[in-house]
C-alpha positions as CSV (number, residue, x, y, z in Angstrom):
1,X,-19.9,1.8,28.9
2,X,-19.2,3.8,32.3
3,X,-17.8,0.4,33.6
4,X,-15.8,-0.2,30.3
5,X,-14.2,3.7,30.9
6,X,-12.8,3.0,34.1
7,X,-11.8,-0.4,33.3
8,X,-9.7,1.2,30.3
9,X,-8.4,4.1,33.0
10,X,-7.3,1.4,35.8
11,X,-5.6,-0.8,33.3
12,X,-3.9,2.9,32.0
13,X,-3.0,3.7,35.2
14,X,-1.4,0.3,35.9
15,X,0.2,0.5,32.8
16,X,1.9,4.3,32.9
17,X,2.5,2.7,36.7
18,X,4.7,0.4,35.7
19,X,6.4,2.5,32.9
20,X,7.2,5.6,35.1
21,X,10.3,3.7,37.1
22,X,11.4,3.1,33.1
23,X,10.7,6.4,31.7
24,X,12.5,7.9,35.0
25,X,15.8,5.9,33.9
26,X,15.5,6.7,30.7
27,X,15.5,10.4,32.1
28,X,18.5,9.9,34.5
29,X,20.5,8.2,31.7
30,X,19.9,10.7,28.7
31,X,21.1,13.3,31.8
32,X,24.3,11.8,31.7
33,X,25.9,13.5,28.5
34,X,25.2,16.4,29.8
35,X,27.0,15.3,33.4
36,X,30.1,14.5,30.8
37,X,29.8,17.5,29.4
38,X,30.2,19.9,32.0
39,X,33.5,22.1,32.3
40,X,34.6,20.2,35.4
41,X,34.4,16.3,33.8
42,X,36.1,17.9,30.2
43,X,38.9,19.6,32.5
44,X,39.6,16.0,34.2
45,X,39.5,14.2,30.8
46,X,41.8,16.7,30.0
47,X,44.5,16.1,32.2
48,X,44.1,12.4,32.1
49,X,45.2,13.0,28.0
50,X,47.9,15.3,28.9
51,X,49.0,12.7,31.5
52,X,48.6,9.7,29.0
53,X,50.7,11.6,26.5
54,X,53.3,13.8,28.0
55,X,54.0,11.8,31.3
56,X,55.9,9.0,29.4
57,X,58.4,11.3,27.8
58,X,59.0,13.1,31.3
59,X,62.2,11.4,31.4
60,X,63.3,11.7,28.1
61,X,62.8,15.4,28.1
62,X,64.9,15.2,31.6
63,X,67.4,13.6,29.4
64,X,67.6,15.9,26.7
65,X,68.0,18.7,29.7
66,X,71.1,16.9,30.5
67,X,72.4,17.3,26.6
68,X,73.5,20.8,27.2
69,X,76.6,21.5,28.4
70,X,80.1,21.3,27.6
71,X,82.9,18.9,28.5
72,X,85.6,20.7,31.1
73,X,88.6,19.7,30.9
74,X,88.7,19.3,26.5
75,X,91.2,16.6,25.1
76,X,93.2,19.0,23.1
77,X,93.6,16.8,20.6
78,X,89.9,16.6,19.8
79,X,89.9,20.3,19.4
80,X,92.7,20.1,17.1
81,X,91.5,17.3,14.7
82,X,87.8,19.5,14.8
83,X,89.6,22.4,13.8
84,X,92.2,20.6,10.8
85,X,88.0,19.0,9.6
86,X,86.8,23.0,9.3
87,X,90.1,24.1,8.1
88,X,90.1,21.9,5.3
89,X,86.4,22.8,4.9
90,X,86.8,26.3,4.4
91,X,89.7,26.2,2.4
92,X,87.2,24.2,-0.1
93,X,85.1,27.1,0.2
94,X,87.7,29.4,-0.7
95,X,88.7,27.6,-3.8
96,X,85.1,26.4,-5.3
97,X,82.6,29.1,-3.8
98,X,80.5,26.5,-2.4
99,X,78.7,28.5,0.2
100,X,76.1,25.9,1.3
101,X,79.3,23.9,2.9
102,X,78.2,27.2,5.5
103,X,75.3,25.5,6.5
104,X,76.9,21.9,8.0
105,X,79.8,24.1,9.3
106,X,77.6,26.7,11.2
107,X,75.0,23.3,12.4
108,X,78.7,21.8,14.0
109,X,79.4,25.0,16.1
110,X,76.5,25.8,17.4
111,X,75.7,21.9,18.5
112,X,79.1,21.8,20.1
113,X,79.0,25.5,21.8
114,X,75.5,24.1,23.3
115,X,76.1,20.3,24.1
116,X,79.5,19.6,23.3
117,X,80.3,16.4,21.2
118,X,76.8,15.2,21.9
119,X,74.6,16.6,18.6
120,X,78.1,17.2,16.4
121,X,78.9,14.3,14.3
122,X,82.5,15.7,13.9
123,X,82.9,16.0,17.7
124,X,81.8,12.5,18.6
125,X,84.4,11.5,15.6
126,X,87.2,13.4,17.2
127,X,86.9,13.1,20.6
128,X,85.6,8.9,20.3
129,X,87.6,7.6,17.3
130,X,90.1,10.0,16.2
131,X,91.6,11.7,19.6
132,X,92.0,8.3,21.3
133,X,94.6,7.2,18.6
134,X,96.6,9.6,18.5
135,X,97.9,8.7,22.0
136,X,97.5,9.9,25.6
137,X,95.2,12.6,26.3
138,X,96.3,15.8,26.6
139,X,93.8,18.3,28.5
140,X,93.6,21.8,28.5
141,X,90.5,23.8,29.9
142,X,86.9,23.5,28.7
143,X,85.4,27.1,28.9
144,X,87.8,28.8,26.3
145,X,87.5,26.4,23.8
146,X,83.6,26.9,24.2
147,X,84.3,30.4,23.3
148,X,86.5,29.5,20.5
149,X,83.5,27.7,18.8
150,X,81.4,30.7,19.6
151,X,83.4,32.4,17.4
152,X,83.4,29.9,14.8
153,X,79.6,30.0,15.0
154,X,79.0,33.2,14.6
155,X,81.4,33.6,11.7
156,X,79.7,30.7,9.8
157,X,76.1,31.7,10.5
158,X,76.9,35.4,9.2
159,X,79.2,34.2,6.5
160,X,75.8,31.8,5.3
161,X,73.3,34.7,5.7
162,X,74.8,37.0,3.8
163,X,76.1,35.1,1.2
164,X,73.7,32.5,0.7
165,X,70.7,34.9,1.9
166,X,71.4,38.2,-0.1
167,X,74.4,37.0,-1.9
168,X,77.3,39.4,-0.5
169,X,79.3,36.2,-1.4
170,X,83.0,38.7,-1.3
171,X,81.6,39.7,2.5
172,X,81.1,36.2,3.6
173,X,84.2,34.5,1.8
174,X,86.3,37.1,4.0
175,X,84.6,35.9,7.0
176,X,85.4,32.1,5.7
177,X,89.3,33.3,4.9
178,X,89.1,34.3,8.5
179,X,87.7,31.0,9.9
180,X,90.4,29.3,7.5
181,X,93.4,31.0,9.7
182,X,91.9,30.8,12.6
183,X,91.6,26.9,12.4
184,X,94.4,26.4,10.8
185,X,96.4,28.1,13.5
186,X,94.7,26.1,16.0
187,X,95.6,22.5,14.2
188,X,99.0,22.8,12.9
189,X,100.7,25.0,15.4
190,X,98.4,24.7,18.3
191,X,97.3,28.1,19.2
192,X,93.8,29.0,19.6
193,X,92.6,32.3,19.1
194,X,89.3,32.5,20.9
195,X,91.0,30.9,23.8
196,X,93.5,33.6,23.4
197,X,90.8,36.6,22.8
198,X,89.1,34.6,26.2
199,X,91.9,35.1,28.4
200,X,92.6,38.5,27.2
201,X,88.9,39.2,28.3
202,X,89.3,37.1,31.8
203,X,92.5,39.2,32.3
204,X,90.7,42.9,31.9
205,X,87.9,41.2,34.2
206,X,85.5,41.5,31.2
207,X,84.7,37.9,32.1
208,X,84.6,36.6,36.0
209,X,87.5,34.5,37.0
210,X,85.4,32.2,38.4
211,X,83.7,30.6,35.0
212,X,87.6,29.2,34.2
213,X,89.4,28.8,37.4
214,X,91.6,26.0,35.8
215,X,92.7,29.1,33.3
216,X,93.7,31.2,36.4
217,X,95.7,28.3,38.0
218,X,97.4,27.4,34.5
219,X,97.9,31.5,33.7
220,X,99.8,31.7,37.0
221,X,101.6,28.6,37.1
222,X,102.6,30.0,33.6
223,X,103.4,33.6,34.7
224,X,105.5,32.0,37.6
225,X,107.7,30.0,35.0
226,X,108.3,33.2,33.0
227,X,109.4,35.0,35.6
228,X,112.0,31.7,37.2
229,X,113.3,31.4,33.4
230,X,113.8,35.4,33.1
231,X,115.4,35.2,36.8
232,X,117.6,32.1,36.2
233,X,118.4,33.8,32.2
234,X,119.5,37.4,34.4
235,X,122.0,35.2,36.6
């Protein structure tokens, strides 16, 4: 029986012998989640996602970057044919009390005060389509009529909170009577207002002379014409 034992223990020994290299990589390998699961391994699968799904559209954010902005010098027949499009619109407003017309009006300014003709529908119509049959270009300088659609955007966006927000609809159909002249000054007879009010503003120093330099140069050239036609109207 003594012999039988220890037969039984070397064959045991011979068998857990054989097992331990096993049972030691089964040990190693179940270790490995853990390995994976440390903060060091998650913060490197991290940024491996992040990479996978952000570093493709690194360019195309670069490009939408470039959308803001605002053409200098402006085709002032563009800015004419926007301004006869929100004329006409507010003027529809006036007569039928259709506020929500507000909401594409004030959209149009503030995409062309931040990228121009790039995110406005009407400006891309006007500057593309429209602008270029009506003849040659005639240019006049960009940062004024910037400030002119300032203007316009801030009228519609006040005009379409209070009336469509807490239903002053007298208050903001002023403000749209105002928009209405405005434009329509600027499309029949040429003369913009918020370029006007900007010049006034560069002229007090209220804004540098160096955002419109082009406005300096045609200001003076203008100034010096004044003054030949007074001089010439004196002889």
């Amino acid at each position: 029986m003594a012999h039988g034992k220890t037969a039984q223990m070397s064959a045991g020994n011979r068998t857990s012998g054989v097992g331990a290299p096993a049972a030691a990589g089964r040990v190693q390998r179940t270790s490995l989640p853990e390995e994976a699961g440390s903060p060091e391994i998650r913060g490197v699968a991290l940024l491996m996602s992040l990479h996978l799904v952000i570093g493709k559209d690194c360019w195309r954010y670069a490009g939408r970057v470039s959308l803001i902005g605002f053409p200098n010098p402006v085709n002032e027949k563009a800015a004419r044919t926007v301004a006869a499009v929100v004329a006409i619109t507010s003027i529809v407003i006036l007569f039928t009390g259709w506020l929500w017309l507000l909401i594409p009006l004030a959209y149009g300014f503030w995409a062309r005060v931040l990228t121009g003709p790039k995110l406005s529908p009407l400006g891309a119509l006007s500057m593309k389509v429209i602008a270029p049959r009506l003849g040659e270009p005639v240019y006049t300088p960009g940062p004024p009529k910037r400030f002119a659609q300032g203007i316009g955007a801030v009228l519609t966006t006040v005009a379409a909170i209070t009336g469509l927000g807490f239903g002053w609809t007298d208050f903001a159909l002023v403000l749209v009577g105002i928009l209405a002249v405005f434009a329509t000054l600027e499309s029949v007879f040429g003369f913009c207002a918020g370029c006007f009010v900007f010049g006034q503003l560069m002229k007090i120093g209220v804004i540098p002379a160096d955002v419109c330099e082009e406005c300096n140069n045609i200001w003076a050239r203008r100034d010096r014409l004044a003054a030949e036609a007074a001089e010439s109207a004196s002889h």
